[in-house]
C-alpha positions in Angstrom: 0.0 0.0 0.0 2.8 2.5 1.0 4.3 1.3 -2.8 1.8 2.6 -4.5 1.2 5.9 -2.4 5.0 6.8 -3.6 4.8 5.6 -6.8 1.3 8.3 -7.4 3.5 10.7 -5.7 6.5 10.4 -7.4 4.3 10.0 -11.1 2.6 13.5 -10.0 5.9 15.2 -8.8 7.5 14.1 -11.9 4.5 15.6 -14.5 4.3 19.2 -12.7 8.0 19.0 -13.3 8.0 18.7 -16.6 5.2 21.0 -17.2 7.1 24.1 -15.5 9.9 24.1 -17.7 7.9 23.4 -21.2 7.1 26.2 -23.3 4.3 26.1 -26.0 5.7 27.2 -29.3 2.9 28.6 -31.1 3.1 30.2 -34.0 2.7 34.3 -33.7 -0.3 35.8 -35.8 0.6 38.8 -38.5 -1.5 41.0 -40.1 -2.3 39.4 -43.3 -3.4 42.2 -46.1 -7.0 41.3 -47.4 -7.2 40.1 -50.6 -8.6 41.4 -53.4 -10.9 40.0 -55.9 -9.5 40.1 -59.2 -12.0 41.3 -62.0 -14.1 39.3 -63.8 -12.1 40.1 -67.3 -8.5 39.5 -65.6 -7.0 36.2 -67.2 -6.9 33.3 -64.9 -4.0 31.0 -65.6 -4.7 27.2 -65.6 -1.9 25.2 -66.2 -2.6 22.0 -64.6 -1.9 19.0 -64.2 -5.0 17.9 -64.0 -7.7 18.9 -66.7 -10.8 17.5 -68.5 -10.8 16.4 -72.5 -13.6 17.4 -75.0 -14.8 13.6 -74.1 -15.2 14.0 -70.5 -12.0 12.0 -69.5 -9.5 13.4 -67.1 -6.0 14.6 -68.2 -2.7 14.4 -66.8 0.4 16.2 -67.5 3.5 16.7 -65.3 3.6 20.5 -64.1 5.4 22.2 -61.6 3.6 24.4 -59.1 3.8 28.0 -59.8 6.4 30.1 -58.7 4.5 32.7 -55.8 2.5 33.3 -52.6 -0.4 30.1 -52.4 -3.1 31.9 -51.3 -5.2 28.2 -50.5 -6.6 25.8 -51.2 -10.2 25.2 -52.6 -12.8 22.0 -53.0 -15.8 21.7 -55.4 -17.9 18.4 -55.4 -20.2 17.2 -57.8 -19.0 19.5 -60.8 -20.7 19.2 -64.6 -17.7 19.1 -66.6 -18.9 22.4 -68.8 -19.1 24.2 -65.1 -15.5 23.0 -63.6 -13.4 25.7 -65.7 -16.1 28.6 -65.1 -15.9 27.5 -61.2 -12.2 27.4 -61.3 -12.0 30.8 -62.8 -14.2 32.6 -60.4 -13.3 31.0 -57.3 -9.0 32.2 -58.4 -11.1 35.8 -59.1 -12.6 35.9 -55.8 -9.8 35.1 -53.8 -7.4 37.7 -56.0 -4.7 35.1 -57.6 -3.8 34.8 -61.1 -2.6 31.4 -61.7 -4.5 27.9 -60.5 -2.8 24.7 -60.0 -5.1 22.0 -60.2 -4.3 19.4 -57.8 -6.8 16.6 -58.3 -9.9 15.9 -60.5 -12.0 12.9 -59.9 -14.1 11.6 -62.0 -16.0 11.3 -64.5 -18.5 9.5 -61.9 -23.0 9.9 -62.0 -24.7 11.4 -58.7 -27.1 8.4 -58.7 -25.8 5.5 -60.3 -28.6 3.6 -61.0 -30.4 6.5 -63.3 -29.0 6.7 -66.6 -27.2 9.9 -67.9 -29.2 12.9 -68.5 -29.6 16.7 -67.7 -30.7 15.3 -63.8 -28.0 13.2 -63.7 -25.0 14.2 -65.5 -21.8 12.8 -65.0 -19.6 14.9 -62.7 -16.0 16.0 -61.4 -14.6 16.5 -58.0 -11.9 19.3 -58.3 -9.1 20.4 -56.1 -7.2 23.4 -56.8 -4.3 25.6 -55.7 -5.0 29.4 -56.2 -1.6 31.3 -56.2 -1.0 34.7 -56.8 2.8 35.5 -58.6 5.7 36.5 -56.7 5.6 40.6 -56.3 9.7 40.4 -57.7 12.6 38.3 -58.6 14.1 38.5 -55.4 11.5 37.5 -53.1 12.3 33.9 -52.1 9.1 33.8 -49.6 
């Protein structure tokens, strides 16, 4: 019985010790400027890799991610393929970047499988995408 008094004792002692010295290393908050929607005639840059053909099959070509600020990250489900690149453009417009990465597409796949394909159940996409806005000069290695 005494055993296990010292043993709770020494298991308490030992975790208030360790929480005096620790220190939480959180990261500091900064003021982010707001962004800026872009306007709806400014040219959105798509370069991939992903993409989808004129016969509704997903694309894939080796890209590298643009060289700038990522200014996040963005999902749409359940996308008709003639409403993926419109959606792609506005969503890099409202959130002010100029280029879009496209990370994944899934798909072509039907929201109720058992229906056959029509304008109630088209066949749709799942997209990912990067919005990045271009580095403000050469020398800025942020």
């Amino acid at each position: 019985m005494m055993t296990i008094r010292r043993l709770t004792f020494a298991c308490t002692a030992l975790m208030l010790l360790m929480q005096i010295g620790c220190e939480v290393n959180r990261a500091r908050s900064r003021d982010v400027p707001s962004q800026e929607s872009l306007a709806a005639e400014h040219p959105i840059e798509i370069p991939g890799p992903y993409s989808i053909g004129e016969d509704g099959t997903v694309d894939y070509r080796s890209v590298p991610r643009p060289n700038g600020h990522m200014l996040g990250t963005r999902i749409s489900n359940g996308l008709p393929r003639e409403q993926a690149k419109e959606w792609i453009q506005r969503t890099a417009r409202a959130m002010g970047g100029t280029t879009v990465y496209v990370r994944s597409i899934v798909g072509p796949y039907l929201l109720d499988p058992e229906d056959p394909v029509d304008e109630d159940n088209p066949k749709v996409y799942d997209v990912v995408i990067e919005v990045w806005e271009p580095r403000s000069d050469e020398h800025d290695h942020s």
